[in-house]
C-alpha positions in Angstrom: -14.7 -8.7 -32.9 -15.1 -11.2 -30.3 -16.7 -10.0 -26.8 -14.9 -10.7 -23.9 -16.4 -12.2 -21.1 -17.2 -9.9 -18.0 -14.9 -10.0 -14.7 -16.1 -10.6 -11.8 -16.5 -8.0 -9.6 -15.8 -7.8 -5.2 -18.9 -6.8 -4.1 -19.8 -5.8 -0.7 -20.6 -8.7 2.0 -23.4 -6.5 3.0 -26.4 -3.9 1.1 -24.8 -1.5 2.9 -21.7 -1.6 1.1 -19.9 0.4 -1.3 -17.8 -1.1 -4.4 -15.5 1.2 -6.1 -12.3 1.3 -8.9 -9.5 3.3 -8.8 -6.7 3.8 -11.6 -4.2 6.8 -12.4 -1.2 8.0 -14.1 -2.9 7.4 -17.8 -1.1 10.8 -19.0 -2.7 10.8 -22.1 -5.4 12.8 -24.3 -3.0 13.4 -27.1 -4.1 11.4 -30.1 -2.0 8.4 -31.6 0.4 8.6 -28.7 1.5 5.3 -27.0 -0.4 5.6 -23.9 -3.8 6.2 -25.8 -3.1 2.4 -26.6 -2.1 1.3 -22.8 -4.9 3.2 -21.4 -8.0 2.0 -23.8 -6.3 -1.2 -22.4 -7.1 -0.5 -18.9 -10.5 0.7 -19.8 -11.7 -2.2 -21.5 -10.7 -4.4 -18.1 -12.8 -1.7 -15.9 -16.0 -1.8 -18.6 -15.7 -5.5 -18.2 -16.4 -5.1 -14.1 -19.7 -7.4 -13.4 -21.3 -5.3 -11.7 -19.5 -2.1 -12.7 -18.7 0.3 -9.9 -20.6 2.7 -8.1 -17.8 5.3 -8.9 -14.7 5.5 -10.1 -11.2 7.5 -8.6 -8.9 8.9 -10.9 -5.9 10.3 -8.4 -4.2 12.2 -11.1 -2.3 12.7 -14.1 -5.2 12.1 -16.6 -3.3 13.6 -19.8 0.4 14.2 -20.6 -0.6 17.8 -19.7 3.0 19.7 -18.9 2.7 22.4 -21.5 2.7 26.2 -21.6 0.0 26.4 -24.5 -3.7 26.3 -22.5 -5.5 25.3 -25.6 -3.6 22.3 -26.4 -4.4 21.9 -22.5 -7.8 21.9 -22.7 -7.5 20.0 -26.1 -6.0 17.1 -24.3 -8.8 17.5 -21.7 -11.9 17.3 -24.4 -9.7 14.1 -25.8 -9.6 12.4 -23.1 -13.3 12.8 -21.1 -15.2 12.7 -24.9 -13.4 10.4 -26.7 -10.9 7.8 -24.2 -13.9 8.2 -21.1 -16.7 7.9 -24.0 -17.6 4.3 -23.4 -18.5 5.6 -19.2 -21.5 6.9 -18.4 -20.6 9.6 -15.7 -24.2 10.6 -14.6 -24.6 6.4 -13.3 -21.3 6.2 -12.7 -19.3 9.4 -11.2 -15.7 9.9 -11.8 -13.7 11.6 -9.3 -10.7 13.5 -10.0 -7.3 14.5 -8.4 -5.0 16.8 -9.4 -1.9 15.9 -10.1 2.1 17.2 -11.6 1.2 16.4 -15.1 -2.1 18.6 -14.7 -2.1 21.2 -12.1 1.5 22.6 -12.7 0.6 26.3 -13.0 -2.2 28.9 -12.6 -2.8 28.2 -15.5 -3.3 24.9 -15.2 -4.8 25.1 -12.4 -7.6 27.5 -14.0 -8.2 24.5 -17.3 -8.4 21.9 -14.4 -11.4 23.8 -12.6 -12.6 24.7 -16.1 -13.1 21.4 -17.7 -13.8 19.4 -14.6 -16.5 22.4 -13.2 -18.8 19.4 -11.9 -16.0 19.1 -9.3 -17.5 19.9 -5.1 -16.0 23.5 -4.8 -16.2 23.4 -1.2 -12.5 22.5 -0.5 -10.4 24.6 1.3 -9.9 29.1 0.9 -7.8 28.9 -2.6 -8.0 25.3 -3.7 -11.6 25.2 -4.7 -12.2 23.5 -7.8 -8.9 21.5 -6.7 -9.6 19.9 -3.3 -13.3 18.9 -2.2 -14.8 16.1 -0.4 -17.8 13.8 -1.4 -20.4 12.0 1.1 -21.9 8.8 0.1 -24.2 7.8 2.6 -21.8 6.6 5.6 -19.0 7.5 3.3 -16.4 10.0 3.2 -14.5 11.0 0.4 -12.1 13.7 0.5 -9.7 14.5 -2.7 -6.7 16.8 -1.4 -4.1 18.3 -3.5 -0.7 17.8 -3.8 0.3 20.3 -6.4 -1.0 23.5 -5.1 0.6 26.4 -6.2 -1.4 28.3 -3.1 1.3 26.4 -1.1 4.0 26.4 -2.7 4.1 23.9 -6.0 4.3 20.3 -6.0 4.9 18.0 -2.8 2.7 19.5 -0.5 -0.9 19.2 0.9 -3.0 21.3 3.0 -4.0 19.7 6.6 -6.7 22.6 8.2 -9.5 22.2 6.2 -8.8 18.3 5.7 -9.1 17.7 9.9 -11.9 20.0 10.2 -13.5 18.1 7.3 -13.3 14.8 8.5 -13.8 16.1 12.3 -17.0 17.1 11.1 -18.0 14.1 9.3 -17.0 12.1 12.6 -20.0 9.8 12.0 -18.8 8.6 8.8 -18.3 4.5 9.4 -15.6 4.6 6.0 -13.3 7.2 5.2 -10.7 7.1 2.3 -8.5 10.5 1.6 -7.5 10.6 -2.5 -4.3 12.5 -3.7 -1.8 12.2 -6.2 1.8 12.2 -4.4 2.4 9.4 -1.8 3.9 10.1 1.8 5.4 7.2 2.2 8.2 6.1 -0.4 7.6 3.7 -2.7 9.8 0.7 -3.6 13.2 2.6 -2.7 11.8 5.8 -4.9 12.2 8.6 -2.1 12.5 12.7 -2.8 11.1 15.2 -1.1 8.2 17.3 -3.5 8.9 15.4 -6.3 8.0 12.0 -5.4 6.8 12.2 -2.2 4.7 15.3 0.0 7.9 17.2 2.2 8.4 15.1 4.8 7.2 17.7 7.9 4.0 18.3 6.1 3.4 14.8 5.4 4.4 13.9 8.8 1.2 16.3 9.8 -0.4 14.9 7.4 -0.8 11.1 8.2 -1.2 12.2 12.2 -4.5 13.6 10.8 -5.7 11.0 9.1 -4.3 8.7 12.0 -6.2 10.4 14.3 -9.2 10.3 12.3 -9.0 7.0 11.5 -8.9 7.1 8.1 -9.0 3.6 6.3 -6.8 4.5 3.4 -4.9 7.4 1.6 -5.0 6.3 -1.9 -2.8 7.9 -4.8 -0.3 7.2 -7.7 2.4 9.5 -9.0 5.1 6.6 -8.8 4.5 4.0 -11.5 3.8 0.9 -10.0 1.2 -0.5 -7.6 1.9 -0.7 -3.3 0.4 -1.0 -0.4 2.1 0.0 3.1 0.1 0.2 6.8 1.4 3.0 8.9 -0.1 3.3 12.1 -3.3 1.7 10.9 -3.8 3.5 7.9 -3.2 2.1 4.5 -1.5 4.0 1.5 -1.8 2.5 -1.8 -0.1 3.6 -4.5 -2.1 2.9 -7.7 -0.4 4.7 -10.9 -0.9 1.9 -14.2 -3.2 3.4 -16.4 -1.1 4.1 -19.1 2.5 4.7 -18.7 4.2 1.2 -19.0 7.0 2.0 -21.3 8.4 3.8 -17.5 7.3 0.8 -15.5 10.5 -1.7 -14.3 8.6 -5.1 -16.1 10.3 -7.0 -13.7 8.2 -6.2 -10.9 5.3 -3.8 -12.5 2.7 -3.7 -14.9 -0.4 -1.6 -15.9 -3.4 -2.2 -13.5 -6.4 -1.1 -11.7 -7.6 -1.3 -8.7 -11.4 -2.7 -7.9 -12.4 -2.4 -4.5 -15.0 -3.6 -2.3 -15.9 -1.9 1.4 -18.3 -2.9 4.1 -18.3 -3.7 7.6 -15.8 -6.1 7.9 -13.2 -3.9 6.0 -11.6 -3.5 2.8 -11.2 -5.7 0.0 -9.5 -5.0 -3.9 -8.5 -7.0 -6.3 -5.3 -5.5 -8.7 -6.4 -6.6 -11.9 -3.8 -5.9 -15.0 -4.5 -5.5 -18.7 -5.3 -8.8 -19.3 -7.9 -9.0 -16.1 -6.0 -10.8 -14.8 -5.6 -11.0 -10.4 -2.4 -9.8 -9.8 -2.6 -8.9 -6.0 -4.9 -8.7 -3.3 -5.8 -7.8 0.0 -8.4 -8.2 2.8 -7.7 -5.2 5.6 -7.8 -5.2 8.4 -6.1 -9.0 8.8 -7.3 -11.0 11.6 -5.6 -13.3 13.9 -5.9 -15.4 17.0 -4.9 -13.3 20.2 -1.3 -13.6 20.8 -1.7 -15.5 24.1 -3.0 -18.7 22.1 0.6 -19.1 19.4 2.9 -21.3 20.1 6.2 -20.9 22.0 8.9 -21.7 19.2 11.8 -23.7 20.5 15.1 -24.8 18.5 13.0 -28.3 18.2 10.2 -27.7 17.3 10.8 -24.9 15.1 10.6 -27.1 11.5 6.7 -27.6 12.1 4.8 -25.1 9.9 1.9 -24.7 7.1 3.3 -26.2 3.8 3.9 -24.3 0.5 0.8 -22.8 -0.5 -0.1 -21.1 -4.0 0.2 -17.7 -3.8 -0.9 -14.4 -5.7 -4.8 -14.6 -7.8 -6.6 -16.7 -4.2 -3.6 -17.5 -1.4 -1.3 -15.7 0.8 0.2 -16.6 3.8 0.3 -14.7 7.0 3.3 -15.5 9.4 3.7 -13.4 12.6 6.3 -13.3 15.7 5.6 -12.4 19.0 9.2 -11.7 20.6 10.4 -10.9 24.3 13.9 -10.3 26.3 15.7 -8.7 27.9 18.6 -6.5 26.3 22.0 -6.6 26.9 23.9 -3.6 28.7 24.7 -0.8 26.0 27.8 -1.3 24.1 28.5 -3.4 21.6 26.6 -3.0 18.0 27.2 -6.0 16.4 23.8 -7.8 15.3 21.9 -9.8 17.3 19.8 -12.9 16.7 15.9 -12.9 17.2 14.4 -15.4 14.9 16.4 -17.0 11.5 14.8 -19.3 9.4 16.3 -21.1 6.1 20.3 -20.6 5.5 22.7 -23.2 4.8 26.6 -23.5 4.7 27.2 -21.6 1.4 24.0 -19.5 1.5 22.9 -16.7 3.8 19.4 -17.3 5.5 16.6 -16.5 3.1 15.1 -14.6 6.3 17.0 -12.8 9.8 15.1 -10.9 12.4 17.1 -9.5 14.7 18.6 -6.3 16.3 21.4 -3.9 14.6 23.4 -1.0 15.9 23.4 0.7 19.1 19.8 1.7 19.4 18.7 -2.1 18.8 17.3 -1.5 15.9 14.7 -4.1 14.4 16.0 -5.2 11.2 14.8 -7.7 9.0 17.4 -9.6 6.0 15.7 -11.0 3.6 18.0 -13.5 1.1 15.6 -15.5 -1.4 17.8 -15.8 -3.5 21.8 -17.6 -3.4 24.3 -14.7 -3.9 22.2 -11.9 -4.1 22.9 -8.9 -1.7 20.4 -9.4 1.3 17.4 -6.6 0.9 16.8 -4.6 4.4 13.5 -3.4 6.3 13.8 -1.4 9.0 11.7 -0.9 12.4 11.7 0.4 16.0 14.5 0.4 18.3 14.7 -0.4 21.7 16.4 0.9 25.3 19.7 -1.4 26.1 19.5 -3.3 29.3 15.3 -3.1 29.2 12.7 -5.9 28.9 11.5 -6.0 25.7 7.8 -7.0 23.5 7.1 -6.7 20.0 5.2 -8.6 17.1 6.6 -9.1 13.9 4.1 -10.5 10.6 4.8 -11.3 7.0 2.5 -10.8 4.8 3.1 -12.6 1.4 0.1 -10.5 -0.2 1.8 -6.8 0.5 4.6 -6.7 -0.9 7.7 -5.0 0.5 5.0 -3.5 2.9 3.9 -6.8 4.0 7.0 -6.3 6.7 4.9 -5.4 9.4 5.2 -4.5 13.4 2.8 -3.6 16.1 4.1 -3.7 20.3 0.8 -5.7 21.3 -2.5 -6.9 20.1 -4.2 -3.9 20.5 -1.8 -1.9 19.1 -2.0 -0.9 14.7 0.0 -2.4 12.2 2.7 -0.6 10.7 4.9 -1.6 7.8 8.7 -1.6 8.4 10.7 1.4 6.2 12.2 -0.4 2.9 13.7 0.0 -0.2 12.9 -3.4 -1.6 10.3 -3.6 -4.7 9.5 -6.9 -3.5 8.7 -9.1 0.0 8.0 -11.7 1.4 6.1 -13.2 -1.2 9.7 -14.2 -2.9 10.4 -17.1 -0.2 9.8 -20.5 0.0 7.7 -22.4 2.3 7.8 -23.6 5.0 11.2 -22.4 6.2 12.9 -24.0 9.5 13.7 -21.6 11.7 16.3 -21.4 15.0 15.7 -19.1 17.6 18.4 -16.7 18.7 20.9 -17.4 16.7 21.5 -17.9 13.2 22.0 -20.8 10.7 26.2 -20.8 11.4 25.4 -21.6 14.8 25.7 -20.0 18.0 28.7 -18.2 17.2 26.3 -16.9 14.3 25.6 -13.5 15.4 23.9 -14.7 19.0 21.2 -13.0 21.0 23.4 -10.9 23.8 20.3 -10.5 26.1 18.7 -13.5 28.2 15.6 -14.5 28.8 14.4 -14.6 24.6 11.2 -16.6 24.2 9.5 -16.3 20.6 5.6 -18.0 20.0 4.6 -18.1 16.8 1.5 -18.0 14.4 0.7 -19.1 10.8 -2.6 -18.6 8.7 -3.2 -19.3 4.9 -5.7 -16.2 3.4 -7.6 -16.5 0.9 -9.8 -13.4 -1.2 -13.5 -14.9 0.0 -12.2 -14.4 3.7 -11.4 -17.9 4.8 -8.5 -18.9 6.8 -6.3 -21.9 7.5 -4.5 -22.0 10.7 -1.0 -23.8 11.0 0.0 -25.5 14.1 2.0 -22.5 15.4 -1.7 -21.2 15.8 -1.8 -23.6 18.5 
């Protein structure tokens, strides 16, 4: 058999560094069964890694699990760590585990998940030892919660105590990253309380803690696909392709892993799918020139820009708003113009910013494609009749999360609430763009307030960290 040749791996921009995988969702252990075939696929990319990782997170749903009989429980369990995980060597290389629906269902299941993973921390929280614990690696902090506790309840929630105390307490760590296996924030239009996602009061509890803390990331799986949203600074990616693709839409998903590199400038990964292949990336935080330097976008001068620009394995593009009026008198709730770029006579613009409803509500239309419904993201409203100043950025490289808002330059990132599977990675560049009002004109759905100015920004990313400014930059 032919040997492939090794990937390369991100690796830390410093010794101090820390360069990780993560991959989920492989529900198998039970021989001869599709995903056995799908998840030796993943593993061969990760055994590939040059140089392989200094640990490896498994957020949940290691085998199909879901059964009443404990020894075909713990059958699927010896499958899958001494034969599928053979080819790893966990003393060099640890592998940290979640629990998850598929495995921590029950007491009973529960009981086989401390059993057969006993090297597990137990010092998580009164009743979820065995099932929650942190890990400190040098300057950081690892800390797997769990979503399926039957101590609370069953699936869909997490407990919050133990996890502030534990990361109050290990204050001094430089990195912290929180694993579990449900999201909080909906994925690609895929919302339900317990089932898909943790109920919504604890989970609002939940990210105020790790907000507080300033957690880098909360990283799980549970819905099949890969995401990445910022809320309040804090990233949440979704990472669930280990093994399940016969559930995964093909049109927008595909098995993956996720290979990560962390150091003092922030976060990088790589998505890498079955054939190693760079699907998506990310460099967090994202950087840009301080507000006051863009430039003021007028209706002529709005067709300047970066041109089209390869996009996905090396190049993303980065285009940010910063937006200020005054609003109109409460009243009417028709929509109102902020920014619209692209559009023509018998096609709606391929992207609207503006303000919907009586709460002025920041809503974004995206249209990439002629006679396709318009998908929706959704932001922060604002009083009628006040001044108003917010930042808007597109991110081609994240997705439906990629929609992003902050009120200044001080202020964190958050990604604009969406049902889309997709973002802004769908448009073409460079797009023209008119400035309170839209593409019909000014009877086409006008700015009501006064006093509108917009100044815009546009950078080209790349993976290695460099940057191309555009001349909104100034």
């Amino acid at each position: 058999m032919q040997r492939l040749p090794p990937l390369p791996a991100l690796v830390p921009r410093n010794h101090a560094g820390h360069q990780f995988v993560c991959y989920a969702d492989s529900c198998s252990g039970v021989p001869g069964a599709p995903h056995e075939a799908a998840f030796a696929a993943m593993n061969a990319v990760v055994s590939r890694l040059s140089p392989q990782p200094q640990f490896i997170c498994f957020p949940g749903d290691e085998i199909a699990g879901l059964t009443a009989d404990d020894e075909a429980l713990r059958g699927q369990w010896r499958y899958w760590l001494d034969r599928e995980m053979l080819w790893l060597d966990r003393k060099a290389i640890p592998l940290y585990h979640t629990t998850g629906n598929h495995t921590t269902y029950d007491r009973a299941s529960e009981a086989v998940f401390r059993a057969v993973l006993a090297h597990l921390p137990a010092n998580g929280p009164r009743g979820h030892e065995g099932l929650a614990y942190f890990v400190r690696r040098n300057d950081l902090l690892l800390v797997f919660v769990d979503t399926a506790s039957t101590v609370l309840g069953g699936e869909g929630r997490v407990e919050t105590e133990w996890l502030d105390q534990t990361l109050a307490e290990n204050a001094d760590a430089k990195h912290k990253l929180v694993f579990g296996h449900h999201p909080v924030l909906s994925v690609n239009g895929f919302a339900g309380a317990h089932q898909r996602d943790i109920e919504p009061e604890n989970g609002r509890i939940f990210w105020t803690v790790l907000t507080r803390h300033r957690v880098l990331a909360y990283v799980c799986s549970h819905i099949l696909a890969f995401d990445v949203q910022v809320h309040g600074g804090v990233l949440q990616i979704v990472t669930a392709g280990a093994g399940t693709a016969h559930r995964m839409p093909p049109e927008h998903e595909y098995l993956h892993c996720v290979q990560a590199a962390l150091d003092d400038q922030g976060l990088r990964y790589q998505v890498l799918d079955a054939a190693g292949r760079i699907r998506e990336w990310l460099q967090w935080p994202v950087e840009m020139p301080a507000s006051a330097d863009w430039v003021e976008l007028t209706n002529d001068n709005t067709d300047r820009g970066l041109p089209d620009a390869e996009q996905g394995a090396c190049r993303a593009r980065l285009t940010a708003y910063r937006i200020t009026g005054v609003l109109p008198p409460a009243g009417d709730a028709s929509p109102q113009t902020l920014v619209c770029a692209g559009g023509t006579a018998d096609a709606l613009p391929a992207i609207w910013i503006g303000l919907t409803g009586r709460e002025n509500r920041m809503t974004v239309l995206m249209s990439p494609a002629a006679g396709r419904s318009p998908h929706h993201w959704y932001g922060p409203a604002f009083r009628a009749g006040e001044r108003f100043s917010v930042q808007l950025a597109l991110h081609t490289g994240m997705g439906p999360g990629g929609i992003l808002w902050r009120e200044d330059d001080r202020a964190p990132w958050s990604s604009l609430a969406a049902s889309s599977p997709w973002g802004a990675e769908r448009l073409s560049w460079p797009i023209p763009v008119s400035v309170g009002f839209d593409e019909r004109g000014p009877c086409g759905r006008p700015f009501r307030g006064r006093d509108l100015r917009v100044h815009g920004c546009e950078e080209i990313l790349t993976l290695d960290g460099c940057r191309q400014l555009g001349p909104h930059a100034g």
